[in-house]
VEXVEXFI-938576 format. One line per 10 residues: number of its first residue (from 1); for each residue z, y, x of N, C-alpha, C. Coordinates in steps of 0.2 Angstrom, whole numbers. Layout:
N
NUM	Z:Y:X:Z:Y:X:Z:Y:X  ...
//
This chain:
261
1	74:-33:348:69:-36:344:70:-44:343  71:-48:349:75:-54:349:77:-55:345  84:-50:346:91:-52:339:88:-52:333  85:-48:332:82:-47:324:79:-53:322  74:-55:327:71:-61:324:74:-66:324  80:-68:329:85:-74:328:89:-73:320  91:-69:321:96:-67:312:91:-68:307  84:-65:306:80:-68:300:79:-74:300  77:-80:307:76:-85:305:84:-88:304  88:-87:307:96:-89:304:97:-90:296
11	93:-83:293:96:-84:289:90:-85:283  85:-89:284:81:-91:281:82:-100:284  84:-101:287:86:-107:288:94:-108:284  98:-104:283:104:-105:280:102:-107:272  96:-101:271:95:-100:265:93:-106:259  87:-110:265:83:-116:264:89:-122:263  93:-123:268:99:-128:266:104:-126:262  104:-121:260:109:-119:250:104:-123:247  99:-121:246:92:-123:242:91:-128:241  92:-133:247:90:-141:247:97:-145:248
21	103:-140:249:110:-146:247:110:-144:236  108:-140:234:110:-140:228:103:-142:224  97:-144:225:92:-144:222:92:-152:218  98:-155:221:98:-164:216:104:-159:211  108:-156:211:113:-153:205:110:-146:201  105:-144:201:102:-140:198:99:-142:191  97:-141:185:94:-143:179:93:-137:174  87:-138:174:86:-132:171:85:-132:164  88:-125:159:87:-125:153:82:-121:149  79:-125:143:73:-120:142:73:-122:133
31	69:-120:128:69:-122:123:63:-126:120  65:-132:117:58:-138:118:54:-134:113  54:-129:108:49:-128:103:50:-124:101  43:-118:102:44:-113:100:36:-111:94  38:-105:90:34:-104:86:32:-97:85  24:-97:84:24:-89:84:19:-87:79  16:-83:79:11:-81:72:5:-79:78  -1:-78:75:-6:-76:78:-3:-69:79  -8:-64:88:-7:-58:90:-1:-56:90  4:-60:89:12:-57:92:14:-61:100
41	16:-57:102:18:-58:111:24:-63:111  23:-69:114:29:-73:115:33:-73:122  39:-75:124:42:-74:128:46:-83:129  43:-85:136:43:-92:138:51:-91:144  56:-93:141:62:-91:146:64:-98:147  68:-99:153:71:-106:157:73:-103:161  81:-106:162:86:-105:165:89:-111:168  94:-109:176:97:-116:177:103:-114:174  107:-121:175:114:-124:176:118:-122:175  115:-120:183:123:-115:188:117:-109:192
51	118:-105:188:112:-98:192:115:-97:199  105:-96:201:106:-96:209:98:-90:209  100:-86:213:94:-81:215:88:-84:215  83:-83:214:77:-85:213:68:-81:217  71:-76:217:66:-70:218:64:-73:226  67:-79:231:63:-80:234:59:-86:236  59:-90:231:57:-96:229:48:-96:226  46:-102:223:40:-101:221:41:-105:215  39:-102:210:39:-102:202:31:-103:200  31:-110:197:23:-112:193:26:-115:187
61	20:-110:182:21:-111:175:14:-112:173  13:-122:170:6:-122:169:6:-126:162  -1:-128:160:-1:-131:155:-1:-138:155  2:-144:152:4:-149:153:-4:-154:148  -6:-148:142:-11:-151:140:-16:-148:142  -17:-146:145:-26:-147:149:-27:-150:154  -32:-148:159:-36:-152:165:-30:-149:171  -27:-153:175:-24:-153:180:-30:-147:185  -35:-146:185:-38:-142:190:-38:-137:185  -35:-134:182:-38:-129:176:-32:-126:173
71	-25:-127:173:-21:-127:171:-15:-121:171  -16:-116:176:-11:-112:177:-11:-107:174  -4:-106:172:-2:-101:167:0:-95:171  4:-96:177:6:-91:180:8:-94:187  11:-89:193:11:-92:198:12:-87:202  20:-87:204:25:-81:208:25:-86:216  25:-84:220:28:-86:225:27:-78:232  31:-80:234:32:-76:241:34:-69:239  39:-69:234:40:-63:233:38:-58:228  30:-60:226:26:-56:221:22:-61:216
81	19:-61:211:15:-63:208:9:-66:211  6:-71:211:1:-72:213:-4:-75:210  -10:-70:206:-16:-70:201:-21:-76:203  -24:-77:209:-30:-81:212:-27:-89:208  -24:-93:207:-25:-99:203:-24:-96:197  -22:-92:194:-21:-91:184:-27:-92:185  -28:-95:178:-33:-96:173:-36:-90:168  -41:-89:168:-44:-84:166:-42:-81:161  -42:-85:156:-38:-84:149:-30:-81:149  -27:-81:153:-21:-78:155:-21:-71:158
91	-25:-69:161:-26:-63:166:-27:-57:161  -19:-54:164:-18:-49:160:-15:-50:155  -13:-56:155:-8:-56:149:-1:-58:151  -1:-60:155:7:-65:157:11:-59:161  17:-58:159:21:-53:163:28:-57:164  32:-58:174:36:-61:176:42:-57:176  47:-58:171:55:-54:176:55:-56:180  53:-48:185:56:-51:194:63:-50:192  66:-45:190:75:-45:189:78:-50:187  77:-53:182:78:-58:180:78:-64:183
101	75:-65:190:75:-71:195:78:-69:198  84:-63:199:89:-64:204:95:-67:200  93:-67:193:101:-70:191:99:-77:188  94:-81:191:92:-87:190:88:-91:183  85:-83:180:80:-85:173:74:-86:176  70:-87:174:62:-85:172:61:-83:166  59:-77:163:57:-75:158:48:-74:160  45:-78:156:38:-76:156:36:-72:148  31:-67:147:30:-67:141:22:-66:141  21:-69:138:12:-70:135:12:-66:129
111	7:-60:131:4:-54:126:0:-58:120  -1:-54:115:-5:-56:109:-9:-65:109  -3:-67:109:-6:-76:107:-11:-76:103  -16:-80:104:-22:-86:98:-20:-92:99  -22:-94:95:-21:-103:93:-24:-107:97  -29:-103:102:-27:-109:110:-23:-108:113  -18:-105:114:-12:-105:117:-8:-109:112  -9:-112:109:-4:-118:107:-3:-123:111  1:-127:114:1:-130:121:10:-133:122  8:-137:128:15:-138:132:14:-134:136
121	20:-132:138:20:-125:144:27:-129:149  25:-130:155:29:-130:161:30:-127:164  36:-126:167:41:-122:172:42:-127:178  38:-124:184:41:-130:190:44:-126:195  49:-127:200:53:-122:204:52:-129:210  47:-129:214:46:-135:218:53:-135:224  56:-128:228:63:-130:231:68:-134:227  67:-132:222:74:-136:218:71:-142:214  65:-143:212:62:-149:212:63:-149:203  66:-143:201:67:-142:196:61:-140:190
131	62:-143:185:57:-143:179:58:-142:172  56:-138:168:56:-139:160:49:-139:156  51:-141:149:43:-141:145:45:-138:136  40:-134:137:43:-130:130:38:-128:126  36:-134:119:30:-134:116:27:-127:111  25:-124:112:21:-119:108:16:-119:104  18:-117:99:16:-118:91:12:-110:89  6:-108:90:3:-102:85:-1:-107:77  4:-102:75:1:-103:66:-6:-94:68  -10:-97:59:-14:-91:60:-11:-87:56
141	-13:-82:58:-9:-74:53:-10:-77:46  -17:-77:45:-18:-77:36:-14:-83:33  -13:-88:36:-10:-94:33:-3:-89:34  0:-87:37:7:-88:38:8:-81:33  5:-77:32:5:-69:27:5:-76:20  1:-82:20:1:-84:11:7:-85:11  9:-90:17:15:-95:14:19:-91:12  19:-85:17:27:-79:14:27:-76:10  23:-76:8:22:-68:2:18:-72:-6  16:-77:-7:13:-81:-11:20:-83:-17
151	19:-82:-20:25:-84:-26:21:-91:-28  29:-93:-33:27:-98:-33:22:-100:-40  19:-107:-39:11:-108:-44:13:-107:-52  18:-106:-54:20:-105:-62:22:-96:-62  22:-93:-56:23:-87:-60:18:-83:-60  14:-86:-53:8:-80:-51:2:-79:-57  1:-86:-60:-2:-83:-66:2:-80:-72  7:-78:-71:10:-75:-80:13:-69:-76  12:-66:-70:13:-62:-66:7:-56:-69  0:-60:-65:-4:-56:-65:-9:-56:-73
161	-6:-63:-79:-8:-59:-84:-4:-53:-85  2:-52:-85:6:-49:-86:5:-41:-84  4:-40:-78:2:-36:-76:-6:-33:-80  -12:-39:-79:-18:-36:-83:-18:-32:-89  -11:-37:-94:-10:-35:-100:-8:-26:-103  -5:-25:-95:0:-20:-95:-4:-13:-95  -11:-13:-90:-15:-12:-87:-19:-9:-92  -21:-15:-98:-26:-12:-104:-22:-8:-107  -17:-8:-110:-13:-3:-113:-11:1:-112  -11:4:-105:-11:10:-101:-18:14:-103
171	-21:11:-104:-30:13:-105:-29:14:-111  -29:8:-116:-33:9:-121:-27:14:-129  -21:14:-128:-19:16:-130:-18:26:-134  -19:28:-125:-20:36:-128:-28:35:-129  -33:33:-128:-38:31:-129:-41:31:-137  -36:28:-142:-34:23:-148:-32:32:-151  -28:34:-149:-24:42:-151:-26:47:-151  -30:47:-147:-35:54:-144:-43:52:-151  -44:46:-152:-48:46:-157:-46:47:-164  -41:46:-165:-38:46:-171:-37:51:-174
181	-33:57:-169:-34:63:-170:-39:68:-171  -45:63:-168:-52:69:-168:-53:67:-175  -52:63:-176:-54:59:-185:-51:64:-190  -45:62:-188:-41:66:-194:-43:75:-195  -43:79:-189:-45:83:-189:-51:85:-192  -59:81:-189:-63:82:-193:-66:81:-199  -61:76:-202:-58:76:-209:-56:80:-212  -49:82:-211:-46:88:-213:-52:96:-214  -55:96:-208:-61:102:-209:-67:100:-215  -69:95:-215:-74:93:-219:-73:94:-226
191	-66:92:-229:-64:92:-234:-61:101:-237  -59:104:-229:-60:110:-231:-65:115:-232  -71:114:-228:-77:117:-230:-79:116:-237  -81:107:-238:-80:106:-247:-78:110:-252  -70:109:-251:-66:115:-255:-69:120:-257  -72:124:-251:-72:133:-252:-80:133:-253  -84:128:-255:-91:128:-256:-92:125:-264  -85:123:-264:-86:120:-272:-81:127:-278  -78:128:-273:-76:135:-278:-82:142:-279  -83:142:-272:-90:150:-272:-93:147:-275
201	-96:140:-278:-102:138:-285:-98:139:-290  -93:140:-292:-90:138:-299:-89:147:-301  -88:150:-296:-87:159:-297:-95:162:-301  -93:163:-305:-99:168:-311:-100:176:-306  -107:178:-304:-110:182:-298:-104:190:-300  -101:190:-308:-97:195:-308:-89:195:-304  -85:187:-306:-82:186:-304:-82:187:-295  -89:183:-294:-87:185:-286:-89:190:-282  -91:196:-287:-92:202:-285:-83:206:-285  -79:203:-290:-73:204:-291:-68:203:-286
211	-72:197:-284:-65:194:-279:-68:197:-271  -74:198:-272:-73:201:-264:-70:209:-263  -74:212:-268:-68:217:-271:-62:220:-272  -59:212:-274:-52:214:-272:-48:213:-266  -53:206:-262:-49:206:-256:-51:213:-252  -54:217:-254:-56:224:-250:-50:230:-250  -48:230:-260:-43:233:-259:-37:232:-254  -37:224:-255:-30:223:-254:-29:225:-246  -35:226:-243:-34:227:-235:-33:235:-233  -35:239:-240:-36:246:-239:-26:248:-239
221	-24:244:-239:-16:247:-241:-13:251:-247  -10:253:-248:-6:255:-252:-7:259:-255  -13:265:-254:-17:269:-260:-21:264:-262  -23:262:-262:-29:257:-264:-29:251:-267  -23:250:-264:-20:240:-266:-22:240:-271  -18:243:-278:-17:241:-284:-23:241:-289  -28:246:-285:-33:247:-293:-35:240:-294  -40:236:-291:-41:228:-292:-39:227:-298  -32:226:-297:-27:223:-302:-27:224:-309  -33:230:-312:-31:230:-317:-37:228:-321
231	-39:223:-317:-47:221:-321:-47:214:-319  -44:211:-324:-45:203:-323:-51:200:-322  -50:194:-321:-58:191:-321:-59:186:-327  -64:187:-329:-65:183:-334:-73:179:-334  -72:173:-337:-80:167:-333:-85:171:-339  -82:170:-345:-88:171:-353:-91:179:-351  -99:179:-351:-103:183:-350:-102:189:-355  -99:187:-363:-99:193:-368:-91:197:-365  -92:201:-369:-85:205:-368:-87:212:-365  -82:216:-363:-81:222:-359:-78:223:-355
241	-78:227:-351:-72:230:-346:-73:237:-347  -69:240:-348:-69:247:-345:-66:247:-339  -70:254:-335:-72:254:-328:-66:260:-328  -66:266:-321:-62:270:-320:-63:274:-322  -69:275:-325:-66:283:-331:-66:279:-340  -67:273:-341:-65:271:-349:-70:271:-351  -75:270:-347:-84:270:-351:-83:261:-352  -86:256:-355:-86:251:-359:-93:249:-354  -91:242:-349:-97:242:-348:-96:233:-346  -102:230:-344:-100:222:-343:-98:220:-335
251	-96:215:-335:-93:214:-328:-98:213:-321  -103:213:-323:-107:216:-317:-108:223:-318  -108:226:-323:-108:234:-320:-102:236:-318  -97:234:-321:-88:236:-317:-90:234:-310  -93:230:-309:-91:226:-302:-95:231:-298  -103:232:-300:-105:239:-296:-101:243:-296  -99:246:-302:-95:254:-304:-90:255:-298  -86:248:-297:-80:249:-292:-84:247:-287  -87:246:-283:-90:246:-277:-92:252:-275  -97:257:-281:-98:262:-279:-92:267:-280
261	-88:266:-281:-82:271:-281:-78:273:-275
//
């Protein structure tokens, strides 16, 4: 039991003078500006020099612009994370690579940024006395969606007249066709109704006893077709027809005669 606790303090006191003969030669590297869109998750990384294990040290990462009693972004020490100083606003949001502390990073990433998280953000490693500052920039979604997607001011209107233009002619076009059509058609009918009302007025009551007459034969076939055909039609009321036995009779009696036949 002895030994064991001689050896841990050994080498927790070896540890601490690695620590404190290289902490004037250490310098840490980080990026001074970063920039991000509203509700995308940012990733805050700083690295040293000359990498050196870190997962036993103590890592504070605060805000540079707000109130010194108010200011902590995150806060590792002794091995685990430690939540009691974060700031509110953070809780729940900040995640630390522990793995990444043994090859001498800090990666921090902050979940769904807003625009008060815009800010300086400090990295302190107080063993090494070592520090960086890395200004973060949230733009807001809907500005950052215009500037990207926004054409530029001479096209967007002969874009969208263009498109509007396109848009009525899709419509009004079969629109234009489908009427034209109806027109013509009930043109077409109107003038053939006409037709066939101004010919049955001009048929004399013998004639258009004839004519239905004979369209009767012609539908009888072949015994029947021909009789019709030998009695023409004539408009003048005088005159004769002989009928089917030769008797002399006027074109309304033929027209009976052959009906009742």
């Amino acid at each position: 039991m002895i030994w064991t606790l001689v050896t841990v303090l050994s080498f927790l006191q070896f540890a601490g003078g690695k620590l404190r003969s290289h902490s004037g030669g250490f310098r840490p590297i980080c990026v001074e500006n970063i920039t991000a869109v509203e509700g995308d998750p940012v990733t805050l990384q700083y690295r040293l020099e000359q990498p050196i294990d870190l997962s036993a040290v103590t890592v504070d990462v605060t805000r540079l612009d707000l109130d010194a009693s108010d200011n902590v972004v995150h806060v590792y020490r002794h091995g685990r994370d430690d939540p009691g100083p974060q700031m509110s606003e953070y809780r729940r949001r900040t995640t630390l690579d522990h793995a990444d502390l043994m090859r001498g990073n800090v990666t921090l990433q902050i979940s769904s940024v807003n625009l008060s998280d815009s800010g300086r953000y400090r990295v302190f490693i107080p063993t090494l006395k070592a520090r960086c500052t890395t200004e973060l920039i949230v733009e807001p979604m809907k500005r950052h969606i215009s500037s990207t997607t926004r054409p530029p001011p001479g096209d967007e209107g002969t874009k969208s007249g263009d498109q509007d233009v396109g848009n009525v002619k899709a419509v009004v076009i079969p629109i234009v066709v489908f009427i034209l059509l109806c027109l013509f058609l009930c043109v077409g009918l109107l003038k053939r109704e006409r037709i066939r009302k101004l010919w049955k007025q001009n048929l004399s009551p013998a004639e258009s006893c004839l004519q239905r007459l004979r369209g009767r034969r012609e539908q009888e076939g072949a015994k029947e077709g021909n009789v019709s055909e030998g009695f023409p039609l004539r408009t003048s009321p005088a005159g004769d027809h002989p009928d089917l036995n030769g008797n002399s009779v006027q074109p309304a009696e033929t027209c009976m005669h052959l009906a009742g036949a």
